[in-house]
PyMOL Python script that loads the backbone (N, CA, C, O; Angstrom):
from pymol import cmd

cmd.read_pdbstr("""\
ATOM      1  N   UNK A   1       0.826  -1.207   0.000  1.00  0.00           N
ATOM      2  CA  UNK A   1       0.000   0.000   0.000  1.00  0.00           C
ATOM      3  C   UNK A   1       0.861   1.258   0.000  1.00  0.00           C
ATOM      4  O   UNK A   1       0.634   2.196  -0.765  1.00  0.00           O
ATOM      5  N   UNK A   2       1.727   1.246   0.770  1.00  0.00           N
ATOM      6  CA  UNK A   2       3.279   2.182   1.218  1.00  0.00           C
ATOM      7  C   UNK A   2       3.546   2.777  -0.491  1.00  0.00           C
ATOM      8  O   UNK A   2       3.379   3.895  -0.978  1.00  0.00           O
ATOM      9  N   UNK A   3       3.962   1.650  -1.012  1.00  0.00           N
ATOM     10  CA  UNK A   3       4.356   1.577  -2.255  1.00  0.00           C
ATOM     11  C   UNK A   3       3.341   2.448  -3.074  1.00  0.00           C
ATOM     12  O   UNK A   3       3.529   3.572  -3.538  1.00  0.00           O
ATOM     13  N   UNK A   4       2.434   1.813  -3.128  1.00  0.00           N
ATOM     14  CA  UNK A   4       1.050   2.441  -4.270  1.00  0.00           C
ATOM     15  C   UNK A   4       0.798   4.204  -4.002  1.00  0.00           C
ATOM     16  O   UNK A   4       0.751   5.071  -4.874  1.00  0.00           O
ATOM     17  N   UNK A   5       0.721   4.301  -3.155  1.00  0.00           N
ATOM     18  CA  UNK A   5       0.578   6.053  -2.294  1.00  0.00           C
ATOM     19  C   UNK A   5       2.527   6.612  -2.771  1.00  0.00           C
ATOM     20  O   UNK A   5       2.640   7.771  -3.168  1.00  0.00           O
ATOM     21  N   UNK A   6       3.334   6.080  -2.717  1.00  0.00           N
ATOM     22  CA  UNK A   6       4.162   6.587  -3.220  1.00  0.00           C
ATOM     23  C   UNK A   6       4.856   6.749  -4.784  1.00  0.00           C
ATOM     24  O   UNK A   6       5.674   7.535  -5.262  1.00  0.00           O
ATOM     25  N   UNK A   7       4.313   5.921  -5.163  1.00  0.00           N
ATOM     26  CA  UNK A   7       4.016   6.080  -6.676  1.00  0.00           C
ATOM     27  C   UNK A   7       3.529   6.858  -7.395  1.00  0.00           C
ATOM     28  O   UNK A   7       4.023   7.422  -8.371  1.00  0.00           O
ATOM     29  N   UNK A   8       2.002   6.978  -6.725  1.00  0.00           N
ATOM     30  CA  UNK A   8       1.239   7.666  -7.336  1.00  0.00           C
ATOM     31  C   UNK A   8       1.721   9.468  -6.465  1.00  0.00           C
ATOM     32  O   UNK A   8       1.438  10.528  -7.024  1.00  0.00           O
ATOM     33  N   UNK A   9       2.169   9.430  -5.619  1.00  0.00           N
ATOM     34  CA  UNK A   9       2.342  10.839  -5.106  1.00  0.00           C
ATOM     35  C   UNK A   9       3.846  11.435  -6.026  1.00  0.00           C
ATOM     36  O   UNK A   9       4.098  12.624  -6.221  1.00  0.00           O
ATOM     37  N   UNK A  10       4.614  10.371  -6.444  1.00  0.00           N
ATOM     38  CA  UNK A  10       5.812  10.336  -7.531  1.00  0.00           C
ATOM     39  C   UNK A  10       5.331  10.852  -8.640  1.00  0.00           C
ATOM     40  O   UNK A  10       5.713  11.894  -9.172  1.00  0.00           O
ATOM     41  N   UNK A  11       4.229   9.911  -9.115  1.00  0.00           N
ATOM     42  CA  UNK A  11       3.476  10.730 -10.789  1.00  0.00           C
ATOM     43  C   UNK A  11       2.742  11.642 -10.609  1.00  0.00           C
ATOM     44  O   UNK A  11       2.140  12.074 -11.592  1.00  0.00           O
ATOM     45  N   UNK A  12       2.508  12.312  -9.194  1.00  0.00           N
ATOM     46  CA  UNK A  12       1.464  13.713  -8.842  1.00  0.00           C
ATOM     47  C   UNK A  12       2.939  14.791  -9.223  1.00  0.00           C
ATOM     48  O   UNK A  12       3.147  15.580 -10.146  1.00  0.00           O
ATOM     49  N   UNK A  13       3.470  14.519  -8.460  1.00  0.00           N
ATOM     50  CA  UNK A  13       4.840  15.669  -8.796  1.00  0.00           C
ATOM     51  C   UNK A  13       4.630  15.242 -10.312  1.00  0.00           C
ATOM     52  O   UNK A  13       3.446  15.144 -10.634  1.00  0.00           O
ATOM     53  N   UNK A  14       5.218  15.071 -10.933  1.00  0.00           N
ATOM     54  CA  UNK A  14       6.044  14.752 -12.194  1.00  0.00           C
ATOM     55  C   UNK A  14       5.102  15.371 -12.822  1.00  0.00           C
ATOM     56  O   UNK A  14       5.452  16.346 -13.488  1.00  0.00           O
ATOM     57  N   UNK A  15       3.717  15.017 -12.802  1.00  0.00           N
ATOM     58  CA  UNK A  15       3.160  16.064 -13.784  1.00  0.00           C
ATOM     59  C   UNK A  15       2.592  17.179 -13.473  1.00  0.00           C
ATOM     60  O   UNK A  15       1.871  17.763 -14.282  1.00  0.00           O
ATOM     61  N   UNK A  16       2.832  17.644 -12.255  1.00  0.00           N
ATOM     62  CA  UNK A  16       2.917  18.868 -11.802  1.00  0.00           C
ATOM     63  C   UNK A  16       4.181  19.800 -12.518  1.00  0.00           C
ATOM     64  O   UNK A  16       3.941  20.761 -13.250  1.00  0.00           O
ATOM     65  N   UNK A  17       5.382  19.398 -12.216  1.00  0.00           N
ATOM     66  CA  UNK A  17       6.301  19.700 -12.905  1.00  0.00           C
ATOM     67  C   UNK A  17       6.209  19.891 -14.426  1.00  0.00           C
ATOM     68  O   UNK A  17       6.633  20.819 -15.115  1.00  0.00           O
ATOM     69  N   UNK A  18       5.728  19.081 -14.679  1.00  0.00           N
ATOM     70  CA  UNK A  18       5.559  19.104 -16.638  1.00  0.00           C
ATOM     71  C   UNK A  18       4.662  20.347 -16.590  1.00  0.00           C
ATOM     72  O   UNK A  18       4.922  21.172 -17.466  1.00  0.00           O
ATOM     73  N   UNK A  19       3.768  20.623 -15.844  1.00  0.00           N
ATOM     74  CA  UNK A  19       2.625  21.447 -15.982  1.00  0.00           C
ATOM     75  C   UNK A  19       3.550  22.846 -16.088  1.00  0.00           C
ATOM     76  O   UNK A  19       3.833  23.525 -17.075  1.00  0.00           O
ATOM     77  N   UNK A  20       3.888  22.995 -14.747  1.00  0.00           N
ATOM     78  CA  UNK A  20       4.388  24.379 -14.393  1.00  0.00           C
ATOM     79  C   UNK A  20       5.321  24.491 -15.549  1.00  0.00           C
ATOM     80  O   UNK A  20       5.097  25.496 -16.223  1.00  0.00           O
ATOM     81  N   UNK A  21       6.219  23.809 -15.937  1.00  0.00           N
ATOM     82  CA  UNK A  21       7.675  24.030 -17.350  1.00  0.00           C
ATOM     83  C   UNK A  21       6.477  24.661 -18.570  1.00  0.00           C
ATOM     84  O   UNK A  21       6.566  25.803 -19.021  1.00  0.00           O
ATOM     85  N   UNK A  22       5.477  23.762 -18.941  1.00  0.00           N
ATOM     86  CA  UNK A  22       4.874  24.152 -19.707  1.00  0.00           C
ATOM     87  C   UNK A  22       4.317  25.747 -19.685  1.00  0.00           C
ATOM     88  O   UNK A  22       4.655  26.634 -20.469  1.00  0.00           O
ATOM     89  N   UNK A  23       3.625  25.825 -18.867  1.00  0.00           N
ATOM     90  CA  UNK A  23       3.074  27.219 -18.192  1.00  0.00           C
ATOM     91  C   UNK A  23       4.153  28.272 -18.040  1.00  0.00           C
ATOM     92  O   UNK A  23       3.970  29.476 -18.222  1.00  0.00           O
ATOM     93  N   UNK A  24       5.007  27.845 -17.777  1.00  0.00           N
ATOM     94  CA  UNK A  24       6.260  28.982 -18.019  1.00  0.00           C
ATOM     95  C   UNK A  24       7.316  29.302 -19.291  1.00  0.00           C
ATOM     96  O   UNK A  24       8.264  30.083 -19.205  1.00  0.00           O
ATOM     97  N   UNK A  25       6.989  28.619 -20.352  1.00  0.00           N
ATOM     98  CA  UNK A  25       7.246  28.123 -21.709  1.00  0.00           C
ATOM     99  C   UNK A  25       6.254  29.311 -22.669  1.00  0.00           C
ATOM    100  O   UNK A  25       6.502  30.176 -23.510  1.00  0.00           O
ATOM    101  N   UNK A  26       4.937  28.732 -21.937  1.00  0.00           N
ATOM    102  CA  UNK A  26       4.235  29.858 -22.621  1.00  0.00           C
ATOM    103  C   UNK A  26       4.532  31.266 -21.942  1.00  0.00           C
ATOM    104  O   UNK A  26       4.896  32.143 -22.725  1.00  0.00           O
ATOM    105  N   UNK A  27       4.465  31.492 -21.058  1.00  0.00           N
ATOM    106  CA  UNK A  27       4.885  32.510 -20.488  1.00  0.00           C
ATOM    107  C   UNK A  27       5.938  33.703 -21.210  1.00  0.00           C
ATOM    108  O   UNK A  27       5.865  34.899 -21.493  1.00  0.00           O
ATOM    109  N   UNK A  28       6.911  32.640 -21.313  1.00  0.00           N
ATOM    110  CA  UNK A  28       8.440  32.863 -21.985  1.00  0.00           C
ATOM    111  C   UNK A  28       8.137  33.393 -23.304  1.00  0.00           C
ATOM    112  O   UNK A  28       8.804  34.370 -23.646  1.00  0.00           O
ATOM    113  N   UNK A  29       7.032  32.827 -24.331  1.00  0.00           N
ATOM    114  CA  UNK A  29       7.010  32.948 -25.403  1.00  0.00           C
ATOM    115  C   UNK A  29       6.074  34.645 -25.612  1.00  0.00           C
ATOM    116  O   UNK A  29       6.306  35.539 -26.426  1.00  0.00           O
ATOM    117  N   UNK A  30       5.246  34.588 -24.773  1.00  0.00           N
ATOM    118  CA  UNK A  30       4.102  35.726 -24.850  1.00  0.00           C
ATOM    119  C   UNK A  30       4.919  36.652 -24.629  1.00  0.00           C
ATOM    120  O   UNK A  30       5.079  37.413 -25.584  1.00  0.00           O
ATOM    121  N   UNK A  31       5.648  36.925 -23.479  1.00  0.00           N
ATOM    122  CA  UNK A  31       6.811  38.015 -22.960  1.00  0.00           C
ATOM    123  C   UNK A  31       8.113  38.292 -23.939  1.00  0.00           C
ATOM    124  O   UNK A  31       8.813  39.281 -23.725  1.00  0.00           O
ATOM    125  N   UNK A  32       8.339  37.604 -24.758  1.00  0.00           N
ATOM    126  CA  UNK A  32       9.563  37.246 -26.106  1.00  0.00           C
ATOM    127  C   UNK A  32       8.676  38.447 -27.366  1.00  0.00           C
ATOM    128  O   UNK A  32       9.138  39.300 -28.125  1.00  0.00           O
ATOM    129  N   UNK A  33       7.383  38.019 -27.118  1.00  0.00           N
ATOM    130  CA  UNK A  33       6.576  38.350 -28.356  1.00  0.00           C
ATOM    131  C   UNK A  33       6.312  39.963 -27.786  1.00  0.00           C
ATOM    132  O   UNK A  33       6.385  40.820 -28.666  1.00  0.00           O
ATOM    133  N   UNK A  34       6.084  40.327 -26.722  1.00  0.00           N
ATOM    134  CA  UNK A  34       5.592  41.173 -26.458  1.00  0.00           C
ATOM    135  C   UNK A  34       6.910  42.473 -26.296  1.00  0.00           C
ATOM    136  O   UNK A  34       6.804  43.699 -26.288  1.00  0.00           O
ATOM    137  N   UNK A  35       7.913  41.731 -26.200  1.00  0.00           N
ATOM    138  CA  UNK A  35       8.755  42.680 -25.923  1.00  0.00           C
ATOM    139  C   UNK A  35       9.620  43.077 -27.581  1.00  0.00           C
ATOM    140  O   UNK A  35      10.307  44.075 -27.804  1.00  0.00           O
ATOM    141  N   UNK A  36       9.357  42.147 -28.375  1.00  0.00           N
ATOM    142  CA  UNK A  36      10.005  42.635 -29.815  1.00  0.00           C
ATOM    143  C   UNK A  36       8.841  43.298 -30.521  1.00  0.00           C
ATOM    144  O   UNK A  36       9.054  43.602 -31.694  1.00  0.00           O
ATOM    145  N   UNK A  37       7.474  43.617 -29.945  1.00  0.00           N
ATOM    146  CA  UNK A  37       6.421  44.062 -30.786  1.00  0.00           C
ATOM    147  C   UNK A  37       6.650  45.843 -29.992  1.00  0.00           C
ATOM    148  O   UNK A  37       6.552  46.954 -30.513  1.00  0.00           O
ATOM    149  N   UNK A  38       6.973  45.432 -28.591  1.00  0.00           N
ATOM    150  CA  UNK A  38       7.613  47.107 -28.262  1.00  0.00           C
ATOM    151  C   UNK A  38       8.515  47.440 -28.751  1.00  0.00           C
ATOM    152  O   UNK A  38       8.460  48.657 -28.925  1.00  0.00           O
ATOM    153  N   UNK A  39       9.787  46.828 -29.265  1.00  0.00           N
ATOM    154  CA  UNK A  39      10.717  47.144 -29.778  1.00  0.00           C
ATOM    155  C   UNK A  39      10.600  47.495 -31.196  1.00  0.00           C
ATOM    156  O   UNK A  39      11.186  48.456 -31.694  1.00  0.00           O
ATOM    157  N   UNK A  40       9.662  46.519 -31.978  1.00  0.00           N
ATOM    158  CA  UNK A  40       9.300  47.436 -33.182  1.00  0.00           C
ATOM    159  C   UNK A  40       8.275  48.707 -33.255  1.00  0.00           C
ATOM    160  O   UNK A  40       8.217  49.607 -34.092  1.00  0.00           O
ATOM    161  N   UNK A  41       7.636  48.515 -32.313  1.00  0.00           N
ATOM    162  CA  UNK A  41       6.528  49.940 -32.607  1.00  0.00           C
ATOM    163  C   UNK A  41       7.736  50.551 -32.259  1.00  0.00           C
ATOM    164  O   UNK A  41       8.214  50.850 -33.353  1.00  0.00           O
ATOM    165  N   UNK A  42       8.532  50.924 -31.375  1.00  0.00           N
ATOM    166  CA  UNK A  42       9.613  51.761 -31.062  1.00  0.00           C
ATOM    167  C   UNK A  42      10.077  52.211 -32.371  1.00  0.00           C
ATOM    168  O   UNK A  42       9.954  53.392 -32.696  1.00  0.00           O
ATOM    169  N   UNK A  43      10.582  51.372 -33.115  1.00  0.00           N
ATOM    170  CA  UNK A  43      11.651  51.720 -34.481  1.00  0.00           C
ATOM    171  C   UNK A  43      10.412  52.557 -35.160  1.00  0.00           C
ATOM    172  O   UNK A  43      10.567  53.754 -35.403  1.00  0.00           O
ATOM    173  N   UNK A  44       9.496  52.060 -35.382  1.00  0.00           N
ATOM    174  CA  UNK A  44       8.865  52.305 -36.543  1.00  0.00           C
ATOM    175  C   UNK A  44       8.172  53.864 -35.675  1.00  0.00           C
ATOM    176  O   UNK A  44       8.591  54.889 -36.211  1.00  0.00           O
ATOM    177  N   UNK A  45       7.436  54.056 -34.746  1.00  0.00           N
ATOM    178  CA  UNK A  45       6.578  55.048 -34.666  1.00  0.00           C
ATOM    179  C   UNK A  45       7.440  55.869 -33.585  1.00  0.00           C
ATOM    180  O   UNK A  45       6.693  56.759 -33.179  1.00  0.00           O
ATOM    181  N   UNK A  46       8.474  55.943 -33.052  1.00  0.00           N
ATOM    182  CA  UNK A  46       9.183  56.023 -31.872  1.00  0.00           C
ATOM    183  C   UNK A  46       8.324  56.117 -30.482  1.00  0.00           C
ATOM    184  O   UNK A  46       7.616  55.196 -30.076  1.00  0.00           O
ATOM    185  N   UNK A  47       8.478  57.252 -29.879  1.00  0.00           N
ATOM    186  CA  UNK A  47       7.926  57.321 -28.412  1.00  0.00           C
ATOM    187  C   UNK A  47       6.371  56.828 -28.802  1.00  0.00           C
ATOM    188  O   UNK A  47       5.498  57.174 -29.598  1.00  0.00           O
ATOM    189  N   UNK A  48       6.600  55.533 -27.478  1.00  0.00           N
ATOM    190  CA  UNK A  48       5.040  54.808 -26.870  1.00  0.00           C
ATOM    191  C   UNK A  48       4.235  55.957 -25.784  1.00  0.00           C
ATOM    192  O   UNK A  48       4.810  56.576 -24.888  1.00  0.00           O
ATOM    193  N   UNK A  49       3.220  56.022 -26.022  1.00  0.00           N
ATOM    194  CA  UNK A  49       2.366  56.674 -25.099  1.00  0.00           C
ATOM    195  C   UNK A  49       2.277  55.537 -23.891  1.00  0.00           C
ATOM    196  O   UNK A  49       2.488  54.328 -23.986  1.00  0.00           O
ATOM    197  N   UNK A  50       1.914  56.281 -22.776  1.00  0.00           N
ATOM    198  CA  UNK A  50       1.978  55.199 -21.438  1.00  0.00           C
ATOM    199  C   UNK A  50       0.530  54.292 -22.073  1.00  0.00           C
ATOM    200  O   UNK A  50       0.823  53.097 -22.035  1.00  0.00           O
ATOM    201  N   UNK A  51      -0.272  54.403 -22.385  1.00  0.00           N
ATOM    202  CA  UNK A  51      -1.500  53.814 -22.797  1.00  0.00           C
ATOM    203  C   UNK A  51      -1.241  52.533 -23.967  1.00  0.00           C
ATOM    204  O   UNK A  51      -1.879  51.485 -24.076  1.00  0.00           O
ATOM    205  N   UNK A  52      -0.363  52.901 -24.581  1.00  0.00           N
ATOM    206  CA  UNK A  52      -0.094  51.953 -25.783  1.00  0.00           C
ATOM    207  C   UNK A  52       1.111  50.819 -24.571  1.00  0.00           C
ATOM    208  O   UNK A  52       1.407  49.637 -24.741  1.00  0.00           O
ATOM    209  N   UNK A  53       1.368  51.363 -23.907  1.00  0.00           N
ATOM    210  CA  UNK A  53       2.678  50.340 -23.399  1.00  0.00           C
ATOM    211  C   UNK A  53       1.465  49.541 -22.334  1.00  0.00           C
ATOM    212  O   UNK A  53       1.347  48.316 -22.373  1.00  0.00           O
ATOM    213  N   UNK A  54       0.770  50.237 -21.580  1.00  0.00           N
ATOM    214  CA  UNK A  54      -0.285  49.847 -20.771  1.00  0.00           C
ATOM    215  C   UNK A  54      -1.194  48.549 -20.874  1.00  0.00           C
ATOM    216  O   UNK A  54      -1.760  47.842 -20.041  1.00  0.00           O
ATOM    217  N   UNK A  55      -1.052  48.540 -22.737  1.00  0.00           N
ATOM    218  CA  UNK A  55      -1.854  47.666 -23.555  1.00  0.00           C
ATOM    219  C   UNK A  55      -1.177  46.615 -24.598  1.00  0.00           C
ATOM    220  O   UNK A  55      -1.684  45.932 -25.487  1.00  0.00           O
ATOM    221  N   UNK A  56      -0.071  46.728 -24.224  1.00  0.00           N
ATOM    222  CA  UNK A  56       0.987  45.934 -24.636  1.00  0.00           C
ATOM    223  C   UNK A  56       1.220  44.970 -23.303  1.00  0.00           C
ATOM    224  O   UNK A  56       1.323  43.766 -23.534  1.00  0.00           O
ATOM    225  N   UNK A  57       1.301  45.371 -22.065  1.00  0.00           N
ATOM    226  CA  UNK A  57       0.985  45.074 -20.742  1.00  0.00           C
ATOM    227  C   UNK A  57       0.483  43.859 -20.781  1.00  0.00           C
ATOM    228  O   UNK A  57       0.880  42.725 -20.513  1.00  0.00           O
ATOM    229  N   UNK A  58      -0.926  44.580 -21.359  1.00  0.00           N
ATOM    230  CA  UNK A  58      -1.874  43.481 -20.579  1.00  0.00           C
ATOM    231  C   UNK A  58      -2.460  42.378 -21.969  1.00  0.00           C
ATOM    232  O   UNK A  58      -3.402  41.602 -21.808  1.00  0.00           O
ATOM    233  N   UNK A  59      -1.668  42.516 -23.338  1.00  0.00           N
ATOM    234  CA  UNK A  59      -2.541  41.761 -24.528  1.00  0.00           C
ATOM    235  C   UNK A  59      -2.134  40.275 -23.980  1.00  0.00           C
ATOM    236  O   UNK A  59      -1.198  39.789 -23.347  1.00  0.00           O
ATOM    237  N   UNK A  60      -3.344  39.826 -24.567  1.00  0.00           N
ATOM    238  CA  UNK A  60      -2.968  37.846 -25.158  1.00  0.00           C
ATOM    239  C   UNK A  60      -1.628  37.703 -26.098  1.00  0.00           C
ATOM    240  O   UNK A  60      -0.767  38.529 -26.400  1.00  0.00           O
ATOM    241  N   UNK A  61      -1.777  36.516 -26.391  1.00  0.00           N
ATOM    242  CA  UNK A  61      -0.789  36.194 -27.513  1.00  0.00           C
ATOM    243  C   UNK A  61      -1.382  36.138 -28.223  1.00  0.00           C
ATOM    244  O   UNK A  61      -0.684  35.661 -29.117  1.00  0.00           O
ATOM    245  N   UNK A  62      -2.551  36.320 -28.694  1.00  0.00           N
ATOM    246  CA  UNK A  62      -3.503  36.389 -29.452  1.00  0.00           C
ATOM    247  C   UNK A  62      -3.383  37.678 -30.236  1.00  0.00           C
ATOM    248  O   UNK A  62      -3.195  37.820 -31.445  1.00  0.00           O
ATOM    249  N   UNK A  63      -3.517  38.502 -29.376  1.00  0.00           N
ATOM    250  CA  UNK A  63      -3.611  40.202 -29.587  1.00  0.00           C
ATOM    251  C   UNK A  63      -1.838  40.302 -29.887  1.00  0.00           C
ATOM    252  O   UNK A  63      -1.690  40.642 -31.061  1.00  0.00           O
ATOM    253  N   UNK A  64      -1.047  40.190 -29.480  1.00  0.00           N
ATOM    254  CA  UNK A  64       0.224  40.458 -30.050  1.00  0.00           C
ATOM    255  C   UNK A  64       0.515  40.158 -31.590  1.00  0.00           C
ATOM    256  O   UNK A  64       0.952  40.851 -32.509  1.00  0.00           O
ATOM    257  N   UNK A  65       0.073  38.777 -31.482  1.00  0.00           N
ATOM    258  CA  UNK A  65       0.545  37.988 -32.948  1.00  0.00           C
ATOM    259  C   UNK A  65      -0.259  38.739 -33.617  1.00  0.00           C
ATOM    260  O   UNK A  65       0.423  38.973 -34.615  1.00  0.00           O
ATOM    261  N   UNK A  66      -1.523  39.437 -33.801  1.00  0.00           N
ATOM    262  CA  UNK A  66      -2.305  40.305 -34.785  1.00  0.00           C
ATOM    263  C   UNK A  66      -1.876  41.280 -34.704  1.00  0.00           C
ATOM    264  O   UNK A  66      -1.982  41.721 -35.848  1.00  0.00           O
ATOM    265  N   UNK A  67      -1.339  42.143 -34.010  1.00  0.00           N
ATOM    266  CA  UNK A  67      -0.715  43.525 -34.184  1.00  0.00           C
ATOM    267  C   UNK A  67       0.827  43.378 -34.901  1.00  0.00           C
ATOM    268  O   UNK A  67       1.054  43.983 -35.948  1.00  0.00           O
ATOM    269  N   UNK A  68       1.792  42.591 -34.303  1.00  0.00           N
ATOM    270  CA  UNK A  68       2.857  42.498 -34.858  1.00  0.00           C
ATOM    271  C   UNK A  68       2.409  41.808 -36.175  1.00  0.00           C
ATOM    272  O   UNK A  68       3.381  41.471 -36.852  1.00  0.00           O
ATOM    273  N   UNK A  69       1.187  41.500 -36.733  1.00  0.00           N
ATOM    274  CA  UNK A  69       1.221  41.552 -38.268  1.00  0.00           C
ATOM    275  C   UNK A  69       0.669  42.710 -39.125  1.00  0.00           C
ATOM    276  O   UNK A  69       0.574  42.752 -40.352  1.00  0.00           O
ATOM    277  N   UNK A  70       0.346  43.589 -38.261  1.00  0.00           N
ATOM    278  CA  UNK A  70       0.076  44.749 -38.612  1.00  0.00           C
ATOM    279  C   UNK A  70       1.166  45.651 -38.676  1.00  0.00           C
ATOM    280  O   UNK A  70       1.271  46.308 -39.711  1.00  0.00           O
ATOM    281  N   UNK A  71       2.063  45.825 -37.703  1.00  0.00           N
ATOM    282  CA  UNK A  71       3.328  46.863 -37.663  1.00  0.00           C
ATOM    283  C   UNK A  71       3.621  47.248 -38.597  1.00  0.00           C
ATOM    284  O   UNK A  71       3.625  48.458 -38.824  1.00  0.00           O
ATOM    285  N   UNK A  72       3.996  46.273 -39.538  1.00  0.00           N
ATOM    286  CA  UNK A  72       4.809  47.005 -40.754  1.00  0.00           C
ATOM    287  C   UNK A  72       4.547  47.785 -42.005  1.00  0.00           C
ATOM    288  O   UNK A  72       5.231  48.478 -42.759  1.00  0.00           O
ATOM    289  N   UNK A  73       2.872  47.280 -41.915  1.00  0.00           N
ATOM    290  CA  UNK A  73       1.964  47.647 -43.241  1.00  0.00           C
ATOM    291  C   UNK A  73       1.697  49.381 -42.304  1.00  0.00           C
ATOM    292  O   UNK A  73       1.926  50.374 -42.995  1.00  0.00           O
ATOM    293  N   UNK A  74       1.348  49.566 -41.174  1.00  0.00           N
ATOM    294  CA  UNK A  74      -0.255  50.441 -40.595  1.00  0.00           C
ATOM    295  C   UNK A  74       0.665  51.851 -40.797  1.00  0.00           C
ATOM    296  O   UNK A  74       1.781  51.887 -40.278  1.00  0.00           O
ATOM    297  N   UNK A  75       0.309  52.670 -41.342  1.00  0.00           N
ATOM    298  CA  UNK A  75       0.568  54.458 -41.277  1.00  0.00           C
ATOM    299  C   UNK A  75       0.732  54.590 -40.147  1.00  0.00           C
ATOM    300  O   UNK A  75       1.923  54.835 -39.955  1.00  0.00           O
ATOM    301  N   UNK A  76       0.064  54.559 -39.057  1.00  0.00           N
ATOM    302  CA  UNK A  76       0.255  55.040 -37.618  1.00  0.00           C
ATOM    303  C   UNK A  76      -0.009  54.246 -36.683  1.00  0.00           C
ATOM    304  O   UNK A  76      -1.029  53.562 -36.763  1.00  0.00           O
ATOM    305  N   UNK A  77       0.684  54.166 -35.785  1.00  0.00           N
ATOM    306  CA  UNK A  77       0.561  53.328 -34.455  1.00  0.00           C
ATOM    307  C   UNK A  77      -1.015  53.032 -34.232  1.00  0.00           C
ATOM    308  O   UNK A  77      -1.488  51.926 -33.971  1.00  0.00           O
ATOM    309  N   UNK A  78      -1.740  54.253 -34.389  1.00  0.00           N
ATOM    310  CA  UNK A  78      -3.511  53.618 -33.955  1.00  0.00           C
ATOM    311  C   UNK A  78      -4.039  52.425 -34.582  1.00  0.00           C
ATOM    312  O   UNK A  78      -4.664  51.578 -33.942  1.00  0.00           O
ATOM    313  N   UNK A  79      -3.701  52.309 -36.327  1.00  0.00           N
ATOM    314  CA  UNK A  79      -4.069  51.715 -37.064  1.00  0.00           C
ATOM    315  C   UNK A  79      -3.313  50.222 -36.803  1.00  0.00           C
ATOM    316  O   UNK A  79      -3.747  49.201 -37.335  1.00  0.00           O
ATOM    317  N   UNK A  80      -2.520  50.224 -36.210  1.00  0.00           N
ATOM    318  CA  UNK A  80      -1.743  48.857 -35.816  1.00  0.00           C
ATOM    319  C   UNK A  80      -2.963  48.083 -34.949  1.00  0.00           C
ATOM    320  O   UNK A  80      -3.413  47.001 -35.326  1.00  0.00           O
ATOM    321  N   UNK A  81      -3.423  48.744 -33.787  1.00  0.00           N
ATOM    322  CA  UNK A  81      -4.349  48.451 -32.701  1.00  0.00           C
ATOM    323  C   UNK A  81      -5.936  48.694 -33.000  1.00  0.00           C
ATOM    324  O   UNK A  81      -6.816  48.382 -32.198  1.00  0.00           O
ATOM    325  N   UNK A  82      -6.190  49.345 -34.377  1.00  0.00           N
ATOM    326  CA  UNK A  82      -7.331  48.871 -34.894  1.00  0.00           C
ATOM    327  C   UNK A  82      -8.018  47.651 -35.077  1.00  0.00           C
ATOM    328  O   UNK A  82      -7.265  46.818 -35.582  1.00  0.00           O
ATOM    329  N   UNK A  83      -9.623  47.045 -34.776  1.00  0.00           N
ATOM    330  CA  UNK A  83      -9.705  46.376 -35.175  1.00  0.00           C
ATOM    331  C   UNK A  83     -10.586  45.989 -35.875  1.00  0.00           C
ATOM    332  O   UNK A  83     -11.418  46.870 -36.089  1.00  0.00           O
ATOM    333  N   UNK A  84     -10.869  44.698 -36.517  1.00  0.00           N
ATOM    334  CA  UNK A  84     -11.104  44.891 -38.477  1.00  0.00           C
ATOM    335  C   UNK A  84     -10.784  44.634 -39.257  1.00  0.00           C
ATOM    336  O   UNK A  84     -11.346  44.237 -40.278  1.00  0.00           O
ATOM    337  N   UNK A  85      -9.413  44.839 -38.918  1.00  0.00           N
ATOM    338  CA  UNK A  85      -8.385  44.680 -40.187  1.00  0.00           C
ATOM    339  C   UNK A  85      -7.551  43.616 -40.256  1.00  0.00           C
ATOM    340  O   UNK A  85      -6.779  43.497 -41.207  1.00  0.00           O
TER     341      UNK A  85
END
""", "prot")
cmd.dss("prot")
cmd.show_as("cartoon", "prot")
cmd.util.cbc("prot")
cmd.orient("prot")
């Protein structure tokens, strides 16, 4: 019984662990994405308003990956964060 409860408390970690690596993987990736989409609005439109950084803050990876496909085409920073398009 000793055995069985320690096994299974062995495969409770382990995929706890897998969980959290994962969860911080994505993490890694959203924060990677979010910080080269500031770095290009930077190049391209220069100074961020606190509101645009505010909202860079708080996007999905969802909302990043659609704006950083906007950056390069949009006339002005608004039109990047338009949506619609």
């Amino acid at each position: 019984m000793a055995g069985i409860i320690s096994r299974a408390r062995e495969e409770g970690m382990q995929q706890g662990i897998e969980q959290g690596m994962q969860q911080g993987m994505r993490r890694g990736r959203v924060e990677g994405e979010r910080a080269l989409l500031e770095r290009l609005l930077l190049r391209r439109f220069g100074f961020l308003a606190p509101e645009i950084a505010a909202r860079l803050g708080q996007a999905s990876a969802d909302d990043l990956e659609t704006w950083a496909d906007k950056v390069l085409d949009a006339p002005t920073i608004d039109d990047v964060f338009e949506s619609g398009r």
